[in-house]
C-alpha positions in Angstrom: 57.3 89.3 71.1 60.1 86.8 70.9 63.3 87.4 69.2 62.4 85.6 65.6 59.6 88.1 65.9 61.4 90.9 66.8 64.8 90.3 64.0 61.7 89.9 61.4 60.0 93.2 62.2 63.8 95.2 61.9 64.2 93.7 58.3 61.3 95.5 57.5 62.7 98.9 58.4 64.0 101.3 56.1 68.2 101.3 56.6 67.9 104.2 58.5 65.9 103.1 61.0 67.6 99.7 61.2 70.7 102.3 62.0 69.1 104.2 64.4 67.6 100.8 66.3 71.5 99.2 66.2 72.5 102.7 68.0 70.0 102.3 70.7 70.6 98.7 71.4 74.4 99.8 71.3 74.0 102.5 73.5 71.9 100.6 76.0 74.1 97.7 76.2 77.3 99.9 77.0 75.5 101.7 80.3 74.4 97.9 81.3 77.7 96.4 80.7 80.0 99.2 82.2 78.3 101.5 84.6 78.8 104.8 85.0 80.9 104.9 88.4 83.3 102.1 87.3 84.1 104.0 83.9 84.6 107.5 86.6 87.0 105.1 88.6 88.8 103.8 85.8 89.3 107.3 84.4 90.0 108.7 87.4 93.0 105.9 88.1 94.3 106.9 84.5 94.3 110.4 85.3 96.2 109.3 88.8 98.9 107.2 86.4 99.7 110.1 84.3 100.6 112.7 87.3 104.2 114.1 88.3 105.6 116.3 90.4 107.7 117.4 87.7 106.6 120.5 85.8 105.7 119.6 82.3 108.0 120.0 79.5 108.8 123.3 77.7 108.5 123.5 74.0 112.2 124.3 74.0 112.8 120.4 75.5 110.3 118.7 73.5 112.2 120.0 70.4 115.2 118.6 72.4 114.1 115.2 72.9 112.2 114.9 69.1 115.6 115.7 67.6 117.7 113.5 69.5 115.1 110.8 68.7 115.1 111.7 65.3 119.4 111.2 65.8 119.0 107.9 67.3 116.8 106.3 64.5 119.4 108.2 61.9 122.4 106.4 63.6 119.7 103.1 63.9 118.6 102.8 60.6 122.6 103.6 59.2 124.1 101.1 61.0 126.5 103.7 62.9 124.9 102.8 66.5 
């Protein structure tokens, strides 16, 4: 079947179907661009970027830092900076 063929014989499906067939050639596109192992590495580089040796912070210091954010764009946004 070529792919005049193949566009003609979607129209003819109900919207759902033409839904379900978009997934499918979606989904099977996605492993066939972007294999599995390169999306593990890529993660797994992410997840390399994002570690510390510091412990992470306590509630107590988020609190901290949002309020003297919160100060900064106060002082910012009325000119006293």
């Amino acid at each position: 079947m070529v792919l005049s063929e193949l566009k003609a014989e979607a129209l003819k499906l109900p919207p759902r179907d033409r839904l379900v067939l978009v997934a499918t050639i979606v989904e099977s596109l996605h492993d066939t661009l972007v294999p599995r192992s390169e999306r593990s590495d890529a993660i797994q580089r992410m997840r390399g970027l994002l570690q510390t040796d510091q412990p992470a912070p306590t509630d107590q210091d988020v609190a901290a830092m949002l309020q003297q954010r919160r100060v900064e764009i106060y002082l910012l946004r009325h000119g006293s900076w």
